[in-house]
C-alpha positions in Angstrom: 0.0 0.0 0.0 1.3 3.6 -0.9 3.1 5.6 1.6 -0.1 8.2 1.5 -3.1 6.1 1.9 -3.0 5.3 5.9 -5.6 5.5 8.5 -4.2 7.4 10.8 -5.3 9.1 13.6 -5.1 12.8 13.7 -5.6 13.6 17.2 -8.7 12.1 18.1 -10.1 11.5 14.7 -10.8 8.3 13.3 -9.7 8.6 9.7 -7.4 11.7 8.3 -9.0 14.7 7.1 -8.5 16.6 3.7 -9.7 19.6 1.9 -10.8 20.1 -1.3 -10.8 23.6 -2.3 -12.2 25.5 -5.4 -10.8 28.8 -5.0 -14.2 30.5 -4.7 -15.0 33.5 -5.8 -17.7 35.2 -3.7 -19.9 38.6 -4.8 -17.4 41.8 -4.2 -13.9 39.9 -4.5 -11.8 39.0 -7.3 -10.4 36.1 -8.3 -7.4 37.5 -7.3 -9.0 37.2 -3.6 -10.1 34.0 -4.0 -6.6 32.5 -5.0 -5.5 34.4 -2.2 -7.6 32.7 0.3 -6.5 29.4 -1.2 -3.2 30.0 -0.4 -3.4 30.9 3.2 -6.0 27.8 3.5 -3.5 25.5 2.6 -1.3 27.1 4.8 -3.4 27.2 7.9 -4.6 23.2 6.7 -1.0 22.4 7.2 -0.5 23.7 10.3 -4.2 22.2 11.7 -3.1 18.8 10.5 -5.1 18.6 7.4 -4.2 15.7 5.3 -4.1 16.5 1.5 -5.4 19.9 0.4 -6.8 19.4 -3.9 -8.2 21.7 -6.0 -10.5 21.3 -8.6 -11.1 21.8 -12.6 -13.7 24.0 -13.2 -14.3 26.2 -16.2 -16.3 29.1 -17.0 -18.0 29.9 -13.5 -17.7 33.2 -12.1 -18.1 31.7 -8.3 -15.2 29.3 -9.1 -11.1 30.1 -9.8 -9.6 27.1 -10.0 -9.8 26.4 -13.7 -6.1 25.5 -13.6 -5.1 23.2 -10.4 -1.7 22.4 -12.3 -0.8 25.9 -12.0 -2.3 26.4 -8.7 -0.5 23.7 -7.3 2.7 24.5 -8.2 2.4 27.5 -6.4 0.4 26.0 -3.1 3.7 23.5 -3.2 5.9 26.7 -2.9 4.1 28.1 0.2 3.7 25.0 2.4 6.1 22.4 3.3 4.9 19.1 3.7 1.1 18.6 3.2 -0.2 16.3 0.5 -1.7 18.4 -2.3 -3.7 17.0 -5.3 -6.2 17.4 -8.1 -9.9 16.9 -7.6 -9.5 16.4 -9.9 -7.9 16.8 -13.4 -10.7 16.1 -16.0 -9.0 13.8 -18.1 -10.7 14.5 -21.1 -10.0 18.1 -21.3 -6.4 17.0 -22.2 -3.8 15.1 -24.1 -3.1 12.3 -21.5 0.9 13.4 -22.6 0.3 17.1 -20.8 -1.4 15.3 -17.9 1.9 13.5 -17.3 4.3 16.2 -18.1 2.8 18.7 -15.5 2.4 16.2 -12.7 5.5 14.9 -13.2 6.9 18.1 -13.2 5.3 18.4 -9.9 6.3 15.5 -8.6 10.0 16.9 -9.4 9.5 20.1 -8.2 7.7 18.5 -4.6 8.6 15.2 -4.9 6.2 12.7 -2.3 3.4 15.4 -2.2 1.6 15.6 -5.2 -2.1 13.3 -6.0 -3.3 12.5 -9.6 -6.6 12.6 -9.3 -8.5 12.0 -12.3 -12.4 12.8 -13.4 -14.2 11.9 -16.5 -17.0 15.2 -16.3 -16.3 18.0 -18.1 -16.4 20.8 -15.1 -18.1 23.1 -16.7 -21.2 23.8 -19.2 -22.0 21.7 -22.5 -21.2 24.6 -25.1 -17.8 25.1 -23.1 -17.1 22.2 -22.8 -17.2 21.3 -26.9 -14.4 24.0 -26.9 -12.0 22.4 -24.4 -12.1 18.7 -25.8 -12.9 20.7 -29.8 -15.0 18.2 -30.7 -19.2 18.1 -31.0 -20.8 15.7 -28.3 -17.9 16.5 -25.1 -18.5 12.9 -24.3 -15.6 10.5 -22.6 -16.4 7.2 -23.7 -12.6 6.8 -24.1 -11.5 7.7 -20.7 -10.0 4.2 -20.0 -8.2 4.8 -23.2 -6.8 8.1 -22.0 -5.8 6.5 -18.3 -3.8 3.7 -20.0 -2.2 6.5 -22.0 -1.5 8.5 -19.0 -0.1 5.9 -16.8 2.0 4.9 -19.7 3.4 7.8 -19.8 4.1 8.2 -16.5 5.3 4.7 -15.9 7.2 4.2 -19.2 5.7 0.8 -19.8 4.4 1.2 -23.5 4.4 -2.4 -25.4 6.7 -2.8 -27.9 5.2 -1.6 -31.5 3.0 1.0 -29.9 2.7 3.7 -32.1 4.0 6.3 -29.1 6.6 4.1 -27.9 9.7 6.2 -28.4 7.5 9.4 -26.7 8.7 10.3 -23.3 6.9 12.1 -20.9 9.8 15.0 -19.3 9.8 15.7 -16.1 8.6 11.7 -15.3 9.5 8.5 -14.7 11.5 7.6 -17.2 13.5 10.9 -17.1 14.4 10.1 -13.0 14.2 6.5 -13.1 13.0 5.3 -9.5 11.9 8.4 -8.1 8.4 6.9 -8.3 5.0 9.2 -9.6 2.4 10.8 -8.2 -0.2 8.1 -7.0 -3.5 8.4 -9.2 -7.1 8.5 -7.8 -10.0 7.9 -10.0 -13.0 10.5 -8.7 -16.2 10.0 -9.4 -20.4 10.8 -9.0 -22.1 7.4 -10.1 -20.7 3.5 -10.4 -18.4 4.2 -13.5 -15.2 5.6 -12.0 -16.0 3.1 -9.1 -15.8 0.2 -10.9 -13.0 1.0 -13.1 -11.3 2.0 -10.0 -11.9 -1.7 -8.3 -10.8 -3.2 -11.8 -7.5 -1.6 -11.5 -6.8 -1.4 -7.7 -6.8 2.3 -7.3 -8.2 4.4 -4.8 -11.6 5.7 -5.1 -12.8 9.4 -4.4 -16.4 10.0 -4.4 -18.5 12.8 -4.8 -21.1 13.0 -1.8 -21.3 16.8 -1.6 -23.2 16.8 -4.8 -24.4 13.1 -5.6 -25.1 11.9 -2.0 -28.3 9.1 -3.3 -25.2 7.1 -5.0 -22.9 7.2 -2.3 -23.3 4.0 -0.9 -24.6 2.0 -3.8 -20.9 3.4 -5.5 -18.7 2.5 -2.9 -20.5 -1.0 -2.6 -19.4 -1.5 -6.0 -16.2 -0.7 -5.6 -15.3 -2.7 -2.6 -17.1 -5.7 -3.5 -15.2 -5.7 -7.4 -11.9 -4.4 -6.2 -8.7 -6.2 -7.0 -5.7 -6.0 -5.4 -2.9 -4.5 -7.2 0.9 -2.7 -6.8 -0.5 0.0 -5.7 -3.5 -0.8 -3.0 -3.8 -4.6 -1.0 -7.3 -3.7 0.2 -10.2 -1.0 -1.5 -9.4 2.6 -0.4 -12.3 4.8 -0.3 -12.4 8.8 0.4 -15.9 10.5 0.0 -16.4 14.3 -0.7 -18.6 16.2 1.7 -20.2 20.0 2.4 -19.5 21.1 5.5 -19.8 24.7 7.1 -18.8 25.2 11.0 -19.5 28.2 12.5 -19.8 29.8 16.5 -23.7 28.8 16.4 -25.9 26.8 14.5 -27.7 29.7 13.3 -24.6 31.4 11.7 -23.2 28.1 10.3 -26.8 28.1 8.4 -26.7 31.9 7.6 -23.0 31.1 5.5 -24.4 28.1 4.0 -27.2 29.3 2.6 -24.9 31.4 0.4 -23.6 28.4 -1.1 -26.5 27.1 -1.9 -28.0 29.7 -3.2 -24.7 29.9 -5.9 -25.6 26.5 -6.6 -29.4 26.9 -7.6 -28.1 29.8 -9.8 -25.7 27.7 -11.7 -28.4 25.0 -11.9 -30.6 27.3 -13.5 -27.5 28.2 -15.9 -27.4 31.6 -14.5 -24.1 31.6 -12.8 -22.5 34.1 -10.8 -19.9 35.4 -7.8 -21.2 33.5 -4.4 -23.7 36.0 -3.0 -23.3 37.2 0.4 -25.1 36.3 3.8 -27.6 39.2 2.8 -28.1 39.1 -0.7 -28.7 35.0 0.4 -31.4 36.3 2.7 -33.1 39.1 1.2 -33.4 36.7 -2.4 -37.1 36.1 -3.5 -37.3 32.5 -3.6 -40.1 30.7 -4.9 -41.4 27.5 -3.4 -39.5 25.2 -5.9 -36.2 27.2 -5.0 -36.7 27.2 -1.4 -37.2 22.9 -1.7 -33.7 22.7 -3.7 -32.4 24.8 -0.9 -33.5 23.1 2.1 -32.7 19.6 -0.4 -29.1 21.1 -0.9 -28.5 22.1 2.9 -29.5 18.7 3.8 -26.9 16.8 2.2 -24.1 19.9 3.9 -23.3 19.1 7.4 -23.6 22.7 9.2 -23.4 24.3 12.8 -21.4 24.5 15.5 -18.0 22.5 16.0 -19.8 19.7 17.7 -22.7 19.0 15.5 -20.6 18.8 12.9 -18.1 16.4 14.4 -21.2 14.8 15.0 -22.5 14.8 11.6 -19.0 14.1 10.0 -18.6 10.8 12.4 -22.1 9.6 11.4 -21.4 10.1 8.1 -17.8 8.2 8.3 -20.2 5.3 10.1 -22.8 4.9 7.7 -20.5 4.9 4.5 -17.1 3.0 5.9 -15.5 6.1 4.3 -11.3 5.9 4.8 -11.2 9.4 4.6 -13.2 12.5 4.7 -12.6 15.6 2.3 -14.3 18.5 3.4 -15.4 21.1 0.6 -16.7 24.7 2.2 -18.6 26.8 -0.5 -19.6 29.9 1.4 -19.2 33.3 0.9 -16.2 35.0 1.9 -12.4 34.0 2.8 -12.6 34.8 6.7 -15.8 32.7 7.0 -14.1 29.5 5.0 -10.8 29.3 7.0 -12.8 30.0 9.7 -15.0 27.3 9.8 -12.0 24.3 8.6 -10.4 25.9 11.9 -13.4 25.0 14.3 -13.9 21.6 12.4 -9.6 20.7 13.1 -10.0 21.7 16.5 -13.3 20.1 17.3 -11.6 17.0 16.2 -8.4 17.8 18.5 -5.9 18.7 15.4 -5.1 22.4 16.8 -4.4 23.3 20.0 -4.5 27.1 18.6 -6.5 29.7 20.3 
């Protein structure tokens, strides 16, 4: 089993704790701000005891900065010093498998035991946008286990003899620092695909329950009972995503998520924009379908104060047999985020900061 995937404590946690981040943009900053925030995030994550901090691929959303987590990573490795930092992921389809390897490998050079590969198959973004990234005119990814061969060749070195890219190297990678190893890939996913190509191959599994909580369990079911062993994992290893917003009171930790899910209900209704604030939230006119996909959305993010949502995270660990939890905060400004993963590190006893 990798060096990275371990259950261990931190402080009196069950399973680690990670962060996946999406540089958000809220109403009145920039994304300037937002990349900003990131930064110091990953900073402070270190320092709580977070255990990886990814990014994800988004494009075209005004609420969202992370369209490039190559680039952002590079830079997150040059402000912290020893936390885990990954993709969450890459969308795999949005690129030549060959520029996939040459920029994790050169992050793997540049912070070597750090960086995560992991991979997606959805576009990130709308359909006409999305026909522009991948240039062609369904954005479909029927060939994604094409591409992942292709990328882990590359990466490996391991093309057969008489392949038709055999004599292509991938520089940085591992066949231009022979036994330095390469960042370990996850497969991520929202429904049973990624889950069972991910037991086929014996990878580990990240799965989306912030946003596609019904599947959850039925996913990682699938996975665990089709997984096979391989070099890299003896045993299925399983991380969910999950919304989670801590504040000083229950009522405030609802006040900032309701700006989140308000965002979301806009970019449903393909009307997206910067994350509103706490009063714009409050003061919009929602109509009884909009006010069910809120309360809907806010059930599936576990919200309050520090020990409800300990309590909420640990249920949720219980029910799903998750390895590891990766908290995702979408509210409206930078204070309130770093704020709130604060109170959830030291409700589970990962700070001792006042």
């Amino acid at each position: 089993m990798t060096d990275d995937i371990r259950g261990v404590a931190r402080g009196e946690s069950t399973v680690p704790l990670s962060i996946l981040d999406l540089a958000t943009v809220g109403a009145g900053d920039t994304p300037s701000d937002a990349l900003r925030t990131t930064t110091e995030l990953a900073r402070r994550a270190e320092d709580w005891g977070y255990h990886r901090f990814w990014v994800a691929e988004h494009h075209g959303m005004p609420s969202v900065a992370s369209s490039s987590p190559a680039v952002i990573l590079a830079h997150l490795g040059a402000n912290t010093r020893s936390i885990r930092l990954g993709s969450g992921g890459v969308m795999l389809p949005n690129h030549a498998p060959l520029i996939v390897a040459e920029q994790f490998g050169t992050l793997h050079a540049l912070h070597p035991g750090r960086i995560d590969l992991g991979l997606g198959r959805a576009p990130g973004t709308d359909q006409a946008t999305a026909r522009a990234l991948r240039r062609r005119a369904t954005p479909d990814a029927d060939d994604f286990p094409e591409q992942l061969a292709e990328l882990v060749a590359f990466l490996d070195d391991t093309y057969e003899t008489g392949h038709p890219t055999l004599l292509i190297r991938a520089v940085p990678g591992e066949a231009s620092a022979p036994g330095s190893g390469r960042p370990p890939i996850w497969l991520l996913g929202s429904s049973g695909f990624s889950a069972q190509l991910a037991a086929l191959l014996g990878l580990p599994f990240a799965f989306a329950h912030h946003f596609s909580s019904a599947n959850t369990i039925p996913a990682l079911e699938l996975y665990r009972s089709r997984f096979e062993p391989s070099a890299v994992l003896d045993k299925p290893y399983a991380m969910i995503g999950v919304g989670a917003v801590a504040a000083d009171t229950g009522a405030e930790a609802l006040r900032r998520a309701r700006t989140g899910a308000l965002g979301m209900l806009r970019l449903r209704r393909g009307t997206p924009a910067p994350l509103p604030t706490p009063e714009e939230a409050e003061a919009y006119p929602y109509s009884p379908a909009e006010e069910q996909f809120v309360r809907e959305w806010l059930g599936n993010v576990v919200h309050g104060d520090p020990a409800t949502v300990r309590a909420g995270l640990d249920a949720l660990r219980e029910r799903t047999g998750a390895d590891e939890l990766m908290i995702t905060t979408g509210v409206h400004g930078g204070e309130a985020r770093i704020r709130s993963y604060r109170l959830i590190a030291e409700a589970y006893g990962m700070t001792k900061e006042l």
